[in-house]
Kinemage of the C-alpha trace (Angstrom):
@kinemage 1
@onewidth
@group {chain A} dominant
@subgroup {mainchain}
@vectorlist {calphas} color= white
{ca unk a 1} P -7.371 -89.196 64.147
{ca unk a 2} L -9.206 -85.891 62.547
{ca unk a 3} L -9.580 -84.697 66.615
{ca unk a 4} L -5.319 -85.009 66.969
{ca unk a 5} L -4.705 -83.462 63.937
{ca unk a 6} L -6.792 -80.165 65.181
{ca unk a 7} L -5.475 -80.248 68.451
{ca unk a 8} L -1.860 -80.634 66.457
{ca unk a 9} L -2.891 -77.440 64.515
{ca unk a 10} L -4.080 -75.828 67.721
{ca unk a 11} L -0.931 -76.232 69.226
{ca unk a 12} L 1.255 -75.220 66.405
{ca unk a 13} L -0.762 -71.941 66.233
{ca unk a 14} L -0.556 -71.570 69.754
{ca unk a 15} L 3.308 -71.931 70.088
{ca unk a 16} L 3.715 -69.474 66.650
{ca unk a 17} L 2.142 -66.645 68.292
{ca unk a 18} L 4.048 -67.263 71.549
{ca unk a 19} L 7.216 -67.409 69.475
{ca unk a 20} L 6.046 -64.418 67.619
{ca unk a 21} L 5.319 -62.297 70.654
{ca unk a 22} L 8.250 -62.923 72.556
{ca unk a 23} L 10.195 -62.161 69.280
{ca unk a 24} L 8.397 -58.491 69.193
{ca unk a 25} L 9.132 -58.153 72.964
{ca unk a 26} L 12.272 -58.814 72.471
{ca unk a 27} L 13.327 -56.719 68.905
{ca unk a 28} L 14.308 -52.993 70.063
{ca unk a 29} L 14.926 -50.144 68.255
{ca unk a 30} L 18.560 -49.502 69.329
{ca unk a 31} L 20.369 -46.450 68.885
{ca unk a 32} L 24.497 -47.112 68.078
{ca unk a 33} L 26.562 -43.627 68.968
{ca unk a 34} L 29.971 -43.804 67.040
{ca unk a 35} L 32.469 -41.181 65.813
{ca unk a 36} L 34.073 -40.641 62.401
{ca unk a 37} L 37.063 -42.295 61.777
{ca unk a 38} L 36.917 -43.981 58.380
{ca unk a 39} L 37.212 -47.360 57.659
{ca unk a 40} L 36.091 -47.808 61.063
{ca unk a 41} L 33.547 -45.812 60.762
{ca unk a 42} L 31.902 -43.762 58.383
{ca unk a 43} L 29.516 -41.226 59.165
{ca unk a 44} L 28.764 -39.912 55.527
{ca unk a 45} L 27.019 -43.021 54.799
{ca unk a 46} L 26.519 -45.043 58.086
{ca unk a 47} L 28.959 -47.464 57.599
{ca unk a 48} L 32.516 -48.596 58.490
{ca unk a 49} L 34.196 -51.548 59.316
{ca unk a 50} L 33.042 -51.550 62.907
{ca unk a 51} L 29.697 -50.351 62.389
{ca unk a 52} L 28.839 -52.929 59.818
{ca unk a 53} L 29.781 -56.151 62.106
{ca unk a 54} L 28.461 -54.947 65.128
{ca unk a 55} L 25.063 -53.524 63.520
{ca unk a 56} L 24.913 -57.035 61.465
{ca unk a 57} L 25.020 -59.104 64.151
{ca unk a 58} L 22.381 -56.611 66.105
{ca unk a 59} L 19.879 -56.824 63.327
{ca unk a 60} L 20.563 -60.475 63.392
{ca unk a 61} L 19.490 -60.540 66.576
{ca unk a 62} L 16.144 -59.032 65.529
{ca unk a 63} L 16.784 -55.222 66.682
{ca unk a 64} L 16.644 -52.131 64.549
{ca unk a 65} L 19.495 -49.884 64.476
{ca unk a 66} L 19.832 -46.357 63.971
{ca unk a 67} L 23.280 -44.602 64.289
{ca unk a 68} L 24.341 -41.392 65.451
{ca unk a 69} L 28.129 -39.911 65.395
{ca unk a 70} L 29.762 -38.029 68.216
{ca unk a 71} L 33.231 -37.548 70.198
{ca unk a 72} L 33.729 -41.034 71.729
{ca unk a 73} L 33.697 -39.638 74.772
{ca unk a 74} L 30.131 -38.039 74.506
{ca unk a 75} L 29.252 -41.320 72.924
{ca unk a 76} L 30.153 -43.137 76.100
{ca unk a 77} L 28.166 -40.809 78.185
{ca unk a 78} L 24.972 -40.919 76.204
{ca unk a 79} L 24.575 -44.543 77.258
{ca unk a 80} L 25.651 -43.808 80.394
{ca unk a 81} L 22.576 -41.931 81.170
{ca unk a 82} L 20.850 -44.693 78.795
{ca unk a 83} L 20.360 -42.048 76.334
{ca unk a 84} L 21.853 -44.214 73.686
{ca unk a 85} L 21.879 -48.280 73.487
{ca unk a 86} L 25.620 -48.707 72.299
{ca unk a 87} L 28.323 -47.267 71.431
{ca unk a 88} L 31.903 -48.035 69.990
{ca unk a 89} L 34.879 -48.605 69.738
{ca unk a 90} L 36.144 -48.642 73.203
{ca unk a 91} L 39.338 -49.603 74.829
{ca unk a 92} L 40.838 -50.628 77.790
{ca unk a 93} L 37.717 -50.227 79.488
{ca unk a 94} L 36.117 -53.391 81.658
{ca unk a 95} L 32.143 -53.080 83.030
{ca unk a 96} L 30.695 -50.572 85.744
{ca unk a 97} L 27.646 -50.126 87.236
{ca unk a 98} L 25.714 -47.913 84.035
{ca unk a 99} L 28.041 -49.735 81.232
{ca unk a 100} L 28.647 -53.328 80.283
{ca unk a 101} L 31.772 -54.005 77.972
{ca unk a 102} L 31.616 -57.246 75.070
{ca unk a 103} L 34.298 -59.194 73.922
{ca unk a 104} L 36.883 -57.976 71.385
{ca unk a 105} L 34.690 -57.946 68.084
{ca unk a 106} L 38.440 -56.438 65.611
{ca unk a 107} L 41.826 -55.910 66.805
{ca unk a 108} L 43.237 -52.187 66.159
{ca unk a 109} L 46.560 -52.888 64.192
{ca unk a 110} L 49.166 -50.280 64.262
{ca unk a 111} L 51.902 -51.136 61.862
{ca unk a 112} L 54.987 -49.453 60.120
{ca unk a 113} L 54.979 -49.304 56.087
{ca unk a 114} L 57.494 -48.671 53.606
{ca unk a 115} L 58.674 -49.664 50.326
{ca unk a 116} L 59.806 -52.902 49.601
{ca unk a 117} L 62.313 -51.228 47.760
{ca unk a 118} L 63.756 -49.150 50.278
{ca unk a 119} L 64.712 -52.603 51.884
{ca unk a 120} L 65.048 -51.034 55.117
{ca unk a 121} L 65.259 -53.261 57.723
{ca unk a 122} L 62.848 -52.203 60.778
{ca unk a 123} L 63.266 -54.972 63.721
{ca unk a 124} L 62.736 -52.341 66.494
{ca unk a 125} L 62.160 -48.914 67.231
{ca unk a 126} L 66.369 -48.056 67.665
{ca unk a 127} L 65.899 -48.872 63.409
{ca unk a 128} L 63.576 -45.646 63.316
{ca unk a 129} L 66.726 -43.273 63.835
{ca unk a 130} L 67.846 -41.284 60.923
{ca unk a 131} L 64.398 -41.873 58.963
{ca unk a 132} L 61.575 -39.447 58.110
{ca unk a 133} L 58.252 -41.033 59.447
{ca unk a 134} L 55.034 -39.303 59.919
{ca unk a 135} L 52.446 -40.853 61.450
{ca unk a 136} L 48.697 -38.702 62.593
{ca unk a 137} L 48.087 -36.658 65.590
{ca unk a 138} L 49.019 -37.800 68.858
{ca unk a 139} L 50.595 -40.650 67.814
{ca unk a 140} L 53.541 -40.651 70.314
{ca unk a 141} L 50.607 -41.029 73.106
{ca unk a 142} L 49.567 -44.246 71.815
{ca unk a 143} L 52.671 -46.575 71.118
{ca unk a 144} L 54.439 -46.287 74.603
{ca unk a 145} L 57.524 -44.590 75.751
{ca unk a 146} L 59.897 -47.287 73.453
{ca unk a 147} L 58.477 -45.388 70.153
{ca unk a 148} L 58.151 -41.737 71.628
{ca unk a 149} L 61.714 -41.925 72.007
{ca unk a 150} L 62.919 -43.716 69.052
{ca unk a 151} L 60.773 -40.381 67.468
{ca unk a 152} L 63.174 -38.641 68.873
{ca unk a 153} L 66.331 -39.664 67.328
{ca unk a 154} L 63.955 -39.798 63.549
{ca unk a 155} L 62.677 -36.747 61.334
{ca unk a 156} L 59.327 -37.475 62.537
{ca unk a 157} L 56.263 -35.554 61.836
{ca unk a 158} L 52.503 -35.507 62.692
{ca unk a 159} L 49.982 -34.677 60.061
{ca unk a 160} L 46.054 -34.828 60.617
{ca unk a 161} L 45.128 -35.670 57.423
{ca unk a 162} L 46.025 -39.147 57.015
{ca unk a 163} L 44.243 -39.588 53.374
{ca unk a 164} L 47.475 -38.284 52.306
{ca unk a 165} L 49.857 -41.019 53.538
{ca unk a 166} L 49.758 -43.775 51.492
{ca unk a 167} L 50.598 -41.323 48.408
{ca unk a 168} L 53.204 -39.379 50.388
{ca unk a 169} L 54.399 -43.135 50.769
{ca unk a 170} L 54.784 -44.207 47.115
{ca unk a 171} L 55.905 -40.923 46.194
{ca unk a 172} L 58.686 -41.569 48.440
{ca unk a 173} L 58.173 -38.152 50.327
{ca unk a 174} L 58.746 -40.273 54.029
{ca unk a 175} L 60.694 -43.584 54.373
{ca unk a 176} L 57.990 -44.719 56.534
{ca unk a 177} L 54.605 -45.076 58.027
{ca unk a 178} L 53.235 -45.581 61.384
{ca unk a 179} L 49.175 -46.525 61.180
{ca unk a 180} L 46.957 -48.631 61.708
{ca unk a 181} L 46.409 -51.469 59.030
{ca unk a 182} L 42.816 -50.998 58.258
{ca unk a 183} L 43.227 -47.372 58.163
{ca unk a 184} L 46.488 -47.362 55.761
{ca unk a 185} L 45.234 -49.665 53.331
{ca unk a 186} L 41.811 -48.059 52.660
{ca unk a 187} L 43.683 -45.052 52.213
{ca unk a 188} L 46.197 -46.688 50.130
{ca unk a 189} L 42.924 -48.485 47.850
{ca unk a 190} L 41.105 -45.165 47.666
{ca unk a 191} L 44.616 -43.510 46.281
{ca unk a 192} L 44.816 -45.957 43.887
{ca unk a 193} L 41.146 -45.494 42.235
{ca unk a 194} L 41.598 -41.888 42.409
{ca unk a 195} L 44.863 -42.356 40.555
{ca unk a 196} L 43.584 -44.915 38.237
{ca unk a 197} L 40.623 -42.749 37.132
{ca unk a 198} L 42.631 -39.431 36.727
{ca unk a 199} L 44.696 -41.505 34.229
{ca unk a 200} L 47.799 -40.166 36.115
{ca unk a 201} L 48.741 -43.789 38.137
{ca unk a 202} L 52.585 -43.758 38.943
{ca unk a 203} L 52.291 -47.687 38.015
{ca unk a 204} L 50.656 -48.336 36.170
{ca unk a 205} L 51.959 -52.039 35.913
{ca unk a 206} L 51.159 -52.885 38.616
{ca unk a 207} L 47.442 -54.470 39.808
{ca unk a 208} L 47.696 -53.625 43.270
{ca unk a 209} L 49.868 -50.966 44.988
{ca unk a 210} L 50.315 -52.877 48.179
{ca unk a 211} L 52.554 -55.064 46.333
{ca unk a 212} L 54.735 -52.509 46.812
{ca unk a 213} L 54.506 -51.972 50.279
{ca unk a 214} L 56.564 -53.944 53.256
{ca unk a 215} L 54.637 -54.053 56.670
{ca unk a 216} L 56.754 -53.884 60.245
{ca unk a 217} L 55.059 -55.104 62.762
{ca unk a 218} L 56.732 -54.249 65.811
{ca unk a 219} L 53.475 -52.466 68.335
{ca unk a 220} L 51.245 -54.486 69.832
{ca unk a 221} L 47.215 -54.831 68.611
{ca unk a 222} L 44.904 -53.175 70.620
{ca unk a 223} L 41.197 -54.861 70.875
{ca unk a 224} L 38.315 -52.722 70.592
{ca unk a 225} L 35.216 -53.713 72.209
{ca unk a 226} L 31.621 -52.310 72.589
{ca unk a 227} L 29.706 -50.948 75.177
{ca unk a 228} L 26.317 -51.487 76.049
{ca unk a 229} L 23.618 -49.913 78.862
{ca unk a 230} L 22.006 -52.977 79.016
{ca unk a 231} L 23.851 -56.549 80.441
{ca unk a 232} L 21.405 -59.231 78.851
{ca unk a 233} L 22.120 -56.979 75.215
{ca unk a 234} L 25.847 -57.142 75.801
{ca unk a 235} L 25.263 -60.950 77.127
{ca unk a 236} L 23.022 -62.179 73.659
{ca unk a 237} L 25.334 -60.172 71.789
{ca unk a 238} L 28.630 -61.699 72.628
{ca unk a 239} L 26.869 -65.327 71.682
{ca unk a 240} L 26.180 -64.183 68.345
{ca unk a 241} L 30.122 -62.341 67.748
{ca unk a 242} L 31.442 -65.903 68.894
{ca unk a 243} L 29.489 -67.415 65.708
{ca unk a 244} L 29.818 -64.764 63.396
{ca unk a 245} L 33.660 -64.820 63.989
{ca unk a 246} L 34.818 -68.167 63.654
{ca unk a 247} L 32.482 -68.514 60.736
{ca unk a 248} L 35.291 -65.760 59.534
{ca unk a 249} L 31.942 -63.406 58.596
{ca unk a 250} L 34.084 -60.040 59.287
{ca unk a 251} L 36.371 -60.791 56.466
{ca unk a 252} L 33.628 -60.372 53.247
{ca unk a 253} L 33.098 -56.749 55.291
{ca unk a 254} L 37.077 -55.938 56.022
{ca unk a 255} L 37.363 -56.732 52.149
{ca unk a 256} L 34.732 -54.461 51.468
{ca unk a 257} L 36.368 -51.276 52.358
{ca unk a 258} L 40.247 -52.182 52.086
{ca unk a 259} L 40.164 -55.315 49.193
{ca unk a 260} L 41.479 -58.793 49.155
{ca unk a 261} L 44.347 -58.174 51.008
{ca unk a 262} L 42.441 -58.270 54.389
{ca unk a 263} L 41.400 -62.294 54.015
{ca unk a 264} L 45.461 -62.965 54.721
{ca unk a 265} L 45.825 -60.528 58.241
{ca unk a 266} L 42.316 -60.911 60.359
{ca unk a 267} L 43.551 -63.252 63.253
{ca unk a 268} L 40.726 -62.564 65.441
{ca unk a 269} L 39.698 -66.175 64.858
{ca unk a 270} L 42.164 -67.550 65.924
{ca unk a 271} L 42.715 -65.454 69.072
{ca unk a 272} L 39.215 -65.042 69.796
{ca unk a 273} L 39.252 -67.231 73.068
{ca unk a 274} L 42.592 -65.875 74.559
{ca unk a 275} L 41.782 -62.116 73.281
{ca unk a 276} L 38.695 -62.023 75.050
């Protein structure tokens, strides 16, 4: 009996350091290149919607991450000479030979926002005419020809600074809002704190300012996806995005960055085998 238990023990230590080895072979240092586009992501501390599910799941995989930020499209050519490891978001973009696309790990969600109490009534772009709506730069390049023309029959303006659009909302300085969720609403829960801590809020009854706000959702979502150099990375990776999003595990970081109100729009989940 003594002579099975050591040769139990020998095997156990045996099959640790295999397991061990492999598991240091394996772990990489990655490098993630990204731009700046908060909530998605946030280069003045690393973080962003995006960046924070796809570098959980990569460190869950055993890798260290380090992130850079650049144009998207320098991004996508730094792995494409395997300078960098990953990058994201991309779009509409399926593998080649140097770059290897994963499934849809968030949907984009343009939207249009006003006040519930405007009651305005937006079932399609023809509803846009007459209204002033500013949406950011470029906009009209993005939602197809429907909404570039329905633009054209609106007061419609561009802005770059998109910060400012919530506020300009509530203040009632534009009927509506064209977006994208994510974007809007950590906007809209940064002008409230800023508000809120100036002592100046415009209402100050109410808990949450998105109560105030109706939500039109007339363009289609747009899945984002990440690219890798490497097709076994991309490969391991999309097991682990399959887990970590029908355990719902991107809503606790959605929440994080825009509030509660995030738990009640994330369909991923439920799309996740048709979206990708």
């Amino acid at each position: 009996m003594p002579n099975i238990n050591v040769l139990a023990f020998k095997l156990l230590t045996t099959f640790t350091l295999i397991f061990l080895t492999f598991n240091q072979a394996y772990s990489r240092e990655l490098v993630i290149f990204s731009s700046d586009a908060p909530p998605h992501m946030i280069a003045a501390n690393n973080s962003g919607i995006d960046i924070d599910i796809v570098k959980t799941i990569l460190t869950e995989m055993g890798h260290n991450i380090s992130i850079e930020f650049s144009p998207l499209k320098r991004a996508m050519e730094q792995v494409k000479k395997k300078e960098a490891d990953v990058f994201l978001p991309t779009f509409f973009q399926e593998d080649s030979d140097n770059i290897f696309i994963s499934n849809t790990f968030i949907q984009y969600r343009p939207m249009i926002f006003s006040l519930k109490k405007s009651r305005l009534a937006i079932n399609s772009f023809t509803d846009l005419k007459g209204l002033h709506i500013v949406s950011f730069q470029g906009a009209t390049g993005y939602f197809g020809e429907a909404f570039h023309q329905a633009t054209k029959q609106a007061n419609y303006t561009e802005l770059h600074d998109m910060s400012k659009f919530p506020g300009m909302l509530l203040m009632e300085r534009y009927d509506a809002i064209v977006l994208d969720y994510y974007i809007f609403y950590y906007f809209l829960k940064m002008h409230q704190e800023q508000s809120e801590l100036a002592g100046n809020s415009l209402f100050p009854l109410v808990d949450n300012y998105s109560s105030l706000i109706k939500r039109h959702d007339l363009i289609p979502e747009v899945n984002a996806y990440v690219g890798f150099h490497d097709k076994t990375l991309r490969d391991n990776f999309n097991v682990r995005l399959k887990a970590f999003i029908e355990a719902n595990r991107q809503n606790k970081i959605i929440e994080k960055y825009i509030g509660t109100i995030s738990s009640r729009i994330f369909a991923l989940n439920a799309q996740y085998h048709s979206a990708t």
